[in-house]
MDTraj code that builds the backbone (N, CA, C; nanometers):
import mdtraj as md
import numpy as np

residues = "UNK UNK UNK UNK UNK UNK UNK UNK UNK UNK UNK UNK UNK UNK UNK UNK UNK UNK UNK UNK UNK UNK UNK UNK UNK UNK UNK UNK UNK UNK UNK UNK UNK UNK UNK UNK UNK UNK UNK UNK UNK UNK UNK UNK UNK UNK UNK UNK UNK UNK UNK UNK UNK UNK UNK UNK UNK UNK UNK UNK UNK UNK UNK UNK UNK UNK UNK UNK UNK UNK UNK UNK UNK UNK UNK UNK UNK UNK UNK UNK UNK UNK UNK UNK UNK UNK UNK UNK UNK UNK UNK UNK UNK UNK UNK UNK UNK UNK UNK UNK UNK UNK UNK UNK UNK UNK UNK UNK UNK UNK UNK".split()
xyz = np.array([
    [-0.5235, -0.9914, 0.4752],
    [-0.5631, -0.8906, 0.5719],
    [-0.4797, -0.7638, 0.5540],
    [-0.3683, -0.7963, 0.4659],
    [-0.2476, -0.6629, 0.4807],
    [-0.3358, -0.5453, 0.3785],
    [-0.3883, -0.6061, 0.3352],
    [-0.4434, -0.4712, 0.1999],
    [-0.5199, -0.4401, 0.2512],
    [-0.6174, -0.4834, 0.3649],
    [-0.7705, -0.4268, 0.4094],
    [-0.7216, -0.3275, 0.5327],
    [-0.5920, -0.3270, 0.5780],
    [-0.4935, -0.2464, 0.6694],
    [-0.4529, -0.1530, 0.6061],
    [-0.4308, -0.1649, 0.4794],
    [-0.3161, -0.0751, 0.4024],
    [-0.4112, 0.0197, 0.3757],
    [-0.5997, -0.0496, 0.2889],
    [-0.6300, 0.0113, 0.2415],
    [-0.7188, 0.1375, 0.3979],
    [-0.7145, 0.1054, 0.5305],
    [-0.7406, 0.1606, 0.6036],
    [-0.6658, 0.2802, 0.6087],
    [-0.5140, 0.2365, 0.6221],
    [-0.3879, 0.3444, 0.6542],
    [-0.4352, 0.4474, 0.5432],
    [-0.4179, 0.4080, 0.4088],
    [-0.4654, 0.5488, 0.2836],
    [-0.6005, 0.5637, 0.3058],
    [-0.7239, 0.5175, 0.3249],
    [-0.8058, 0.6589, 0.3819],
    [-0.7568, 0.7244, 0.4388],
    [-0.6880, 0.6792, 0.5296],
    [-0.7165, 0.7914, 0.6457],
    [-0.6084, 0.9088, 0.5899],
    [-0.5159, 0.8827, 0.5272],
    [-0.4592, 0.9454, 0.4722],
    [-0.5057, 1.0887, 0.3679],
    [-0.6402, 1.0105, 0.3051],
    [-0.6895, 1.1063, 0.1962],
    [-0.7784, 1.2017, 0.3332],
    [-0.8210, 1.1167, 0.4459],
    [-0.8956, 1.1972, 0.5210],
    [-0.8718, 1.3255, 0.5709],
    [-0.7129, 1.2685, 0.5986],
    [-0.6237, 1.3587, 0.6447],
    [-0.6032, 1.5043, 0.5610],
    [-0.5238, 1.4889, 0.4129],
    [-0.5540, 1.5854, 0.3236],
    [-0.6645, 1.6703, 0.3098],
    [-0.8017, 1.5905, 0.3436],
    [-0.9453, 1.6921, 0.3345],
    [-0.9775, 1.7546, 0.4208],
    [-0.8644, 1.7689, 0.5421],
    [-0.9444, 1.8069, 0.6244],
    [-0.9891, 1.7741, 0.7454],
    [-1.0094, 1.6135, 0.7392],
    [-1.1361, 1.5798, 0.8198],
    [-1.0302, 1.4800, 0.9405],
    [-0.9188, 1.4874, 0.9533],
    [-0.8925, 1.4105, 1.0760],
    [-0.8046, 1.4802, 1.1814],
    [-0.8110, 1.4597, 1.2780],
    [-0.8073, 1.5242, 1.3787],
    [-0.7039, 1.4531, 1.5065],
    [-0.6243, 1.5084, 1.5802],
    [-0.5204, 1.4356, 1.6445],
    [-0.4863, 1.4911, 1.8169],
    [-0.4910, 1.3821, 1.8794],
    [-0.4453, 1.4925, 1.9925],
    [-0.5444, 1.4667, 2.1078],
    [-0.5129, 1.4212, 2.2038],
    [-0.5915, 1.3962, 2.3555],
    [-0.7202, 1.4668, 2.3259],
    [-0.6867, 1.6079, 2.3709],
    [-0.7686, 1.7555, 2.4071],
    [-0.9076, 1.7191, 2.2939],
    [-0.8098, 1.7513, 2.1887],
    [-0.8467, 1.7858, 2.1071],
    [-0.9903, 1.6553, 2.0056],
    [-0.9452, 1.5660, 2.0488],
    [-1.0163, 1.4293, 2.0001],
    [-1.1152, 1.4066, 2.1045],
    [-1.0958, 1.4751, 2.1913],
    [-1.2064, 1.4234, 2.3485],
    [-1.3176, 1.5123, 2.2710],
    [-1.2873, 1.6247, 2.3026],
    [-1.3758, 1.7696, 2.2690],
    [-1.4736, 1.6934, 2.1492],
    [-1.4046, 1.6928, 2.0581],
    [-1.4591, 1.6563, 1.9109],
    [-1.5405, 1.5345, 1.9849],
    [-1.5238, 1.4265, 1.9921],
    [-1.6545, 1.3255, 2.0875],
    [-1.7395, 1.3990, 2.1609],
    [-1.7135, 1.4750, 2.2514],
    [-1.8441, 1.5520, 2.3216],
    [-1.9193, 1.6418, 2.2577],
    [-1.8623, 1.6815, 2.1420],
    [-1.9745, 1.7563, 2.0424],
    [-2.0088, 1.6979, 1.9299],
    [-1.9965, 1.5567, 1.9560],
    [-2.0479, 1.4622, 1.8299],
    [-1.9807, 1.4906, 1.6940],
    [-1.8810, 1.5375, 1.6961],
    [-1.8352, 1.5542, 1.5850],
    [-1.7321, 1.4719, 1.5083],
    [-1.6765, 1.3914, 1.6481],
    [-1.5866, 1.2699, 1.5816],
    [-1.6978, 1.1602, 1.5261],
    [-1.6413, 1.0979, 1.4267],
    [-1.7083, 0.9766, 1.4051],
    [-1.6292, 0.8719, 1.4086],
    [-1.5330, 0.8492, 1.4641],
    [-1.4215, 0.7328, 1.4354],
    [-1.3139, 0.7812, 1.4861],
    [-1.3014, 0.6906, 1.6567],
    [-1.1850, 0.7378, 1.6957],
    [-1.0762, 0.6007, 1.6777],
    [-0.9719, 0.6147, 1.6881],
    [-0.8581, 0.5222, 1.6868],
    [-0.7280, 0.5432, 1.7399],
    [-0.7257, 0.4286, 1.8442],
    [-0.6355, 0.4517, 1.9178],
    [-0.5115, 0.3547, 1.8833],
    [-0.3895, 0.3772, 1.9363],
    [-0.3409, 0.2901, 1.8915],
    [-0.2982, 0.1846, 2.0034],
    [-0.2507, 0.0912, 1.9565],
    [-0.2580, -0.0405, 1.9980],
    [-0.1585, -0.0517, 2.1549],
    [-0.0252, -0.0016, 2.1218],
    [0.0258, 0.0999, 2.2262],
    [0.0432, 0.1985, 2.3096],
    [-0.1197, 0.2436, 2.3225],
    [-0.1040, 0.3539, 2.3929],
    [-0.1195, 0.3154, 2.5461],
    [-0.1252, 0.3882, 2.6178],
    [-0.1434, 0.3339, 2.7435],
    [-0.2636, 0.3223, 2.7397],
    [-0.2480, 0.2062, 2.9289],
    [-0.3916, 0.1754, 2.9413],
    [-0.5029, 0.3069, 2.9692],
    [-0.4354, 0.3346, 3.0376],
    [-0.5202, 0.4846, 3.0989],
    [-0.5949, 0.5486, 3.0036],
    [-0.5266, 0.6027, 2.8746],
    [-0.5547, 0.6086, 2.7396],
    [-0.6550, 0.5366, 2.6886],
    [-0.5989, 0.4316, 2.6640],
    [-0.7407, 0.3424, 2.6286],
    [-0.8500, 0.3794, 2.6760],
    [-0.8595, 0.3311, 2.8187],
    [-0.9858, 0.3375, 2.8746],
    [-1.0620, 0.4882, 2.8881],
    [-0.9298, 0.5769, 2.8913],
    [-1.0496, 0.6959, 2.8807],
    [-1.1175, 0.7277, 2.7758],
    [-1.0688, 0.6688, 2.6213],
    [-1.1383, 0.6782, 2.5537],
    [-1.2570, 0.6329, 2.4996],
    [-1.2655, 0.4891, 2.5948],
    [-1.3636, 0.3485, 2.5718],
    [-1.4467, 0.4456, 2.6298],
    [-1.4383, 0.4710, 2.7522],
    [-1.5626, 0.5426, 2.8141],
    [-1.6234, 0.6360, 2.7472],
    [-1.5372, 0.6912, 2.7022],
    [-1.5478, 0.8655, 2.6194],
    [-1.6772, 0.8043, 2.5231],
    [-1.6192, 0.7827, 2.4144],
    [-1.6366, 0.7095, 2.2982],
    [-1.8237, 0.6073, 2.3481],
    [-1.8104, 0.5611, 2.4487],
    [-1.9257, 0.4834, 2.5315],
    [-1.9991, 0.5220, 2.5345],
    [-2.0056, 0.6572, 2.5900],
    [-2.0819, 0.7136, 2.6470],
    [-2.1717, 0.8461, 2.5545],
    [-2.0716, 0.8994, 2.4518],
    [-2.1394, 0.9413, 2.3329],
    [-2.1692, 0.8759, 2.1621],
    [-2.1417, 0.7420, 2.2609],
    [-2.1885, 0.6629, 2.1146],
    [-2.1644, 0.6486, 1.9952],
    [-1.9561, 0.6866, 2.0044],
    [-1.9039, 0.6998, 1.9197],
    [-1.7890, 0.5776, 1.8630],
    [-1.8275, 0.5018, 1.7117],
    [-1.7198, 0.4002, 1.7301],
    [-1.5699, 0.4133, 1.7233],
    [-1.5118, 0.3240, 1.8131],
    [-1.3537, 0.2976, 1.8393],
    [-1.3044, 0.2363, 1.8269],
    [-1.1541, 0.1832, 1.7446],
    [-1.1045, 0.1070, 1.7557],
    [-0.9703, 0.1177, 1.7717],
    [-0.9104, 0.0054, 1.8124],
    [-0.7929, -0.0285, 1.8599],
    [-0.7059, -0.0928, 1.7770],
    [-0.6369, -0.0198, 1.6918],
    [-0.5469, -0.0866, 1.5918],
    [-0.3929, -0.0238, 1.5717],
    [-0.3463, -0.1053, 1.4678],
    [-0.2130, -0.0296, 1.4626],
    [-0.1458, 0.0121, 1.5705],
    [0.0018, 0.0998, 1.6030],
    [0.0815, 0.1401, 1.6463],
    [0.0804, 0.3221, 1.6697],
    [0.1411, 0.3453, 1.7351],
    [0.1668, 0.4968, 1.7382],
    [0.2515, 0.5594, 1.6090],
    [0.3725, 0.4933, 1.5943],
    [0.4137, 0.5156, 1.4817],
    [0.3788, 0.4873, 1.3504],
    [0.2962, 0.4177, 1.2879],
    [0.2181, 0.3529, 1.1884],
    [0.0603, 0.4914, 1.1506],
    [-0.0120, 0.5053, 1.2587],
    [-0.1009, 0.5890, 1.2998],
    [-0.0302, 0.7118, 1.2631],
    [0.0744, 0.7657, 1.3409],
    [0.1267, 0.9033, 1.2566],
    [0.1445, 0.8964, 1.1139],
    [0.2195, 0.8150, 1.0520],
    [0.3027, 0.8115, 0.9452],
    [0.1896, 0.8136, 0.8561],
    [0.0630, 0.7451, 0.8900],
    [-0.0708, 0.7162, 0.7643],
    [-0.1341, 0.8902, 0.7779],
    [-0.1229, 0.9575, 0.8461],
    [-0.1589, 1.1118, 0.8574],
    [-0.0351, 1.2444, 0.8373],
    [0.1338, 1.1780, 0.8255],
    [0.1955, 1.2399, 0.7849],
    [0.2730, 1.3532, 0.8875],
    [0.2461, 1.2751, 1.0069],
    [0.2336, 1.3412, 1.1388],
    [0.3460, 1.2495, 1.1987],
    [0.4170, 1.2880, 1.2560],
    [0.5128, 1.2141, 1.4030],
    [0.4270, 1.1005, 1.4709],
    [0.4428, 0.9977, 1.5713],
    [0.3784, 0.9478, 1.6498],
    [0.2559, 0.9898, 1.6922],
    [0.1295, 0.9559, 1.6875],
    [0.0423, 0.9627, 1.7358],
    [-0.0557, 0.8174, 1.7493],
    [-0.1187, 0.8763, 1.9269],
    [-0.1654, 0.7389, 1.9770],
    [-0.3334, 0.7472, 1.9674],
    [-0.3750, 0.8679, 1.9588],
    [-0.5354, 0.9115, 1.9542],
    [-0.5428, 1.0130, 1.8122],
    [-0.6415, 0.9462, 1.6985],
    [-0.6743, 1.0176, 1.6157],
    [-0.8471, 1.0189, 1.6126],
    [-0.9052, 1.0841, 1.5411],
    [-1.0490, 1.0824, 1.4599],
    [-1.0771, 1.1244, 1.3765],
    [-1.1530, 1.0690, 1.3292],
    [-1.2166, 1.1264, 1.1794],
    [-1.3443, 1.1743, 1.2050],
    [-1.3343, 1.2788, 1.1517],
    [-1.4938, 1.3499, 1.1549],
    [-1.5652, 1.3967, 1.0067],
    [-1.5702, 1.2800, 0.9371],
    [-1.6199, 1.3039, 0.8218],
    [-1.6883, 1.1408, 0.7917],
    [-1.8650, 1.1106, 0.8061],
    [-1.8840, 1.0301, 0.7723],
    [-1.8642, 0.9418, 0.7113],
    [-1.8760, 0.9744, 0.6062],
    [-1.7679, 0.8689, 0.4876],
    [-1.6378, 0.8294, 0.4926],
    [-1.5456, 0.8944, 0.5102],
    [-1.4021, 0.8463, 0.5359],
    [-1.4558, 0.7290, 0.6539],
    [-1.5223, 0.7242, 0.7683],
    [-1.4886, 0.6683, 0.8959],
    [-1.5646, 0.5605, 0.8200],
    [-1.6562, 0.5388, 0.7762],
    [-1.7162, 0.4299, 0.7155],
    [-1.6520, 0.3127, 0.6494],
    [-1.5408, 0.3843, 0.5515],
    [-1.4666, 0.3140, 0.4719],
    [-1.3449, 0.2446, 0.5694],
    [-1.3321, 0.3308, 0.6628],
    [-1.2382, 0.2664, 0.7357],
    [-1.2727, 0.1588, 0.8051],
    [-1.3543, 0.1900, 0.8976],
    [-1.4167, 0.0596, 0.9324],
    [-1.4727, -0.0434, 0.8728],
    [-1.5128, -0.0401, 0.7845],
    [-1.5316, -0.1303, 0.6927],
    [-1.4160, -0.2378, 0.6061],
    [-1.3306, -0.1267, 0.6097],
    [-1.1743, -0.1987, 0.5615],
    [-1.0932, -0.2652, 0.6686],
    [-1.1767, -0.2474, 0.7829],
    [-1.0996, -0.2908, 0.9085],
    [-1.1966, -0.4409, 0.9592],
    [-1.3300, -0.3818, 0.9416],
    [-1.3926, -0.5368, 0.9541],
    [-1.4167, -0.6520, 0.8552],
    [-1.4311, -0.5880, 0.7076],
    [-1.4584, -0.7387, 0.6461],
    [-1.3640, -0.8118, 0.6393],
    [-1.3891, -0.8851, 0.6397],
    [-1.3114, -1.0371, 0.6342],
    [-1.2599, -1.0412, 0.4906],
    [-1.1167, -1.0615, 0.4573],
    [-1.0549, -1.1265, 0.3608],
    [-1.1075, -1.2372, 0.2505],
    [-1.1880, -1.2378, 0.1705],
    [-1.1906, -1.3509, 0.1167],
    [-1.0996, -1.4398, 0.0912],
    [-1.0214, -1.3856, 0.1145],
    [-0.8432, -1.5137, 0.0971],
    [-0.8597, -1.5891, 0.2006],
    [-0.9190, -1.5516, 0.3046],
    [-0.8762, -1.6051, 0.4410],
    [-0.9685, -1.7631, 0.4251],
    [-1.0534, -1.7675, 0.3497],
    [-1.1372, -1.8251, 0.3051],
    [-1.0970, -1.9715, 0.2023],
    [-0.9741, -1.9707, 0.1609],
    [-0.9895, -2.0903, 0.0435],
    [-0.9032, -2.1996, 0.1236],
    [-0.9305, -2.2714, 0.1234],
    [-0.8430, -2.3456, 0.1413],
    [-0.7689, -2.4684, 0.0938],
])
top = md.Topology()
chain = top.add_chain()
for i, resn in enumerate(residues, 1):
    res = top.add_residue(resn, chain, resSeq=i)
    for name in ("N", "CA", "C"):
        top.add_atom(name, md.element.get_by_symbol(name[0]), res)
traj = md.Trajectory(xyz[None], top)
């Protein structure tokens, strides 16, 4: 599972370089209400309040979210200090991420 994490952390990383990710309460809400996030991620520590305003957020414009990683982990993969709310607004990057975040390990598999 560590490489399908790792390989999450470097997208977002290259996402980061292009451009396409985005950080910051204000600033990540906005981007959901004009459909422009495609992939928000919060981190695993943020508060609840946090959370949930984003579940709703995210709910309600039909944008996917997930809940992974740390605040510090989340900055460091964007090159940034602590951060608890990011997005990506570039189809493809958010794709790969999620995707690296849901399939299943074939390792997990042999036994």
């Amino acid at each position: 599972m560590m490489n399908q994490k790792h390989k999450a952390l470097s997208t977002l990383g290259m996402a980061m370089r292009a451009g396409k990710v985005i950080s910051g309460d204000e600033i990540v809400l906005k981007a959901v209400r004009q459909g422009k996030a495609k992939l928000v991620i919060v981190a695993g520590d943020a508060s609840e309040n946090t959370k949930k305003k984003f579940q709703d957020k995210c709910g309600t414009y039909n944008v996917k979210l997930v809940e992974i990683f740390d605040r510090i982990t989340l900055g460091e993969s964007i090159g940034k200090p602590e951060r608890v709310i990011i997005a990506v607004t570039e189809a493809g990057f958010s794709k790969i991420i999620i995707q690296s975040l849901t399939q299943p390990s074939e390792v997990e598999y042999i036994d």
